[in-house]
N, C-alpha and C positions, 0 to 999 in steps of 0.2 A: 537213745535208750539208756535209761541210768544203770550201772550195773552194782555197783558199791554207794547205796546210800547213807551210811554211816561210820562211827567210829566202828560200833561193835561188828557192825561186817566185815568192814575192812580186816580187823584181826580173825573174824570166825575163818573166812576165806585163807588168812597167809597158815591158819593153824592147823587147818583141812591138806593146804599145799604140804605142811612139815609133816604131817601124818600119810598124804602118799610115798613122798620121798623114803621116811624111814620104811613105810612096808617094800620099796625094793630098795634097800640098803645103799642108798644114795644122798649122800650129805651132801651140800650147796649155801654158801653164803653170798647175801644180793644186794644191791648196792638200791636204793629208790630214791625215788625223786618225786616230784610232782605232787599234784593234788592228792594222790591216796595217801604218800608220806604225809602228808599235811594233816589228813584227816584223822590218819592214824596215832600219830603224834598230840591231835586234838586243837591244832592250831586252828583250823578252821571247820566248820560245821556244814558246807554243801558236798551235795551227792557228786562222785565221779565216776565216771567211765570205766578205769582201766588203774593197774599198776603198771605205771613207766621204770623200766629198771634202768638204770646208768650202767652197773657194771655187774661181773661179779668180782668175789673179793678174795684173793688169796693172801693173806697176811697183810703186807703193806703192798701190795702189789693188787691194781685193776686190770680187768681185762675183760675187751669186748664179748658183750654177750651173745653176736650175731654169731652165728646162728645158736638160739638157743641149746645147751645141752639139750640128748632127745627123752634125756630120764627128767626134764624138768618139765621140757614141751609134755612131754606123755602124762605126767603127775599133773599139770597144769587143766589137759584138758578132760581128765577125769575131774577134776573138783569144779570144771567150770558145769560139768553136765551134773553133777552130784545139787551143787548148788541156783542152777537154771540161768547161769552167766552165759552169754555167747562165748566165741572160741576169739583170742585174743586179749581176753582181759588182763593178760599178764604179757608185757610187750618190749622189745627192746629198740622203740621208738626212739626216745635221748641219746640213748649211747653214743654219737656222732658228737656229742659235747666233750667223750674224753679225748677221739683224735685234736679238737681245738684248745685243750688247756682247760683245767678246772681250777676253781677260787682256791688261791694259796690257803693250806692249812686244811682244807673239807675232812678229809681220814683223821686227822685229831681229834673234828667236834662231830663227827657221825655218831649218830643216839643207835644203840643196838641194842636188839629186841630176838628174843630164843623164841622160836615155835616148836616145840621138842625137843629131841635129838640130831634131827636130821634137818633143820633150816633153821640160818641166823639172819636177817634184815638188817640192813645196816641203814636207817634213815639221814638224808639229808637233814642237817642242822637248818636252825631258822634264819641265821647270818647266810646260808649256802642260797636256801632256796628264795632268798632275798635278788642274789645275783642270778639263780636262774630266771625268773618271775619276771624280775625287771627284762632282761633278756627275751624272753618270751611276747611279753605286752608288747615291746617295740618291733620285736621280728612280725609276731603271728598277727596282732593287735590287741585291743584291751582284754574286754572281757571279765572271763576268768580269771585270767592272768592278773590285769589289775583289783579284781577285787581282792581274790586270794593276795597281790602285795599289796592293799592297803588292811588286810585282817592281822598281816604279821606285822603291824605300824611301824615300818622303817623310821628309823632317824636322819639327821641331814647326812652324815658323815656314812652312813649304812649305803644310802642311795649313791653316792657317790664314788664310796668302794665299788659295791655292783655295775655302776656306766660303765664304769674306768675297767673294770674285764669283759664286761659286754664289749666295747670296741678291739678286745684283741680279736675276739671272735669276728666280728665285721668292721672294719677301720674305712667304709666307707663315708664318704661325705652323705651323700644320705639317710642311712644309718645313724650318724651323729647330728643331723639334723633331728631324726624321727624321735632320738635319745632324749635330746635338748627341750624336744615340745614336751616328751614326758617325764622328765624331770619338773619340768615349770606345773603341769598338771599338777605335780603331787607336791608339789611346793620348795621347790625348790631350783629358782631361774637363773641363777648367777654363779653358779658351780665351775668350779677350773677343773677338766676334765684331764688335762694336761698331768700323764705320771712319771 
């Protein structure tokens, strides 16, 4: 079921979220990722599911979102009944990427967006979600994941950054195999992975 199929939803949604927060006086900065950061951002244009958060943000400092704050969960599933979203649309699915190491540099190039008073978003950059995408295509399989990374048109040098932390996260020989065929997919067969 699509839940978020645009840009402009995707922001109606996170601006509905800043609007519950501020009525119970509860401020939250959120770290995203995935296909809605995508959308939102406008990099790409298909409908998604869900906002995937990474983290939330306290200064320079992330930290796991499990178990949601319950002023976020609560704020969350009023806007998902307000706007006709099933319950989960807002999810701390990824967050398992910050115990493995995130792409050197991501909190430099995070794109931050206000939804009021009371909620700031911090989106994954296009260089970030380069390395998740990639990451993703090969873990989960294509799909999405490769369309979405052939909409943000990686370069050779982009895709190869991205492998090369893709394997800290799985430094299996299979993994670097599955890597290897998708690099060559997307054009790119002869890359020294080696960092």
């Amino acid at each position: 079921m699509v839940k978020i199929p645009n840009q402009s939803r995707a922001h109606e949604l996170l601006a509905a979220l800043g609007e519950q927060l501020a009525a119970v006086d509860y401020a939250c900065d959120l770290v995203v990722i995935g296909g809605a950061g995508l959308l939102a951002l406008g990099m790409i244009d298909r409908p998604t599911r869900d906002v995937d958060l990474l983290a939330l943000r306290f200064g320079d400092e992330l930290q796991m979102p499990r178990p949601l704050p319950a002023e976020l969960m609560a704020a969350a599933e009023r806007v998902g009944r307000d706007f006709a979203v099933p319950g989960g649309w807002l999810n701390a699915g990824p967050s398992g990427l910050l115990e493995l190491g995130l792409p050197e540099g991501l909190l430099a190039r995070l794109v931050t967006r206000s939804y009021g008073s009371a909620l700031t978003v911090h989106f994954a950059s296009r260089l970030d979600q380069i390395h998740f995408k990639l990451y993703a295509a090969v873990d989960q399989g294509p799909g999405k994941h490769e369309s979405d990374l052939r909409a943000l048109a990686p370069n050779r040098d982009e895709l190869i950054a991205a492998a090369r932390w893709a394997l800290t996260h799985d430094p299996s020989d299979g993994f670097r195999g599955e890597l290897e065929l998708a690099l060559a997919h997307l054009g790119v067969g002869d890359a020294d992975l080696s960092a």
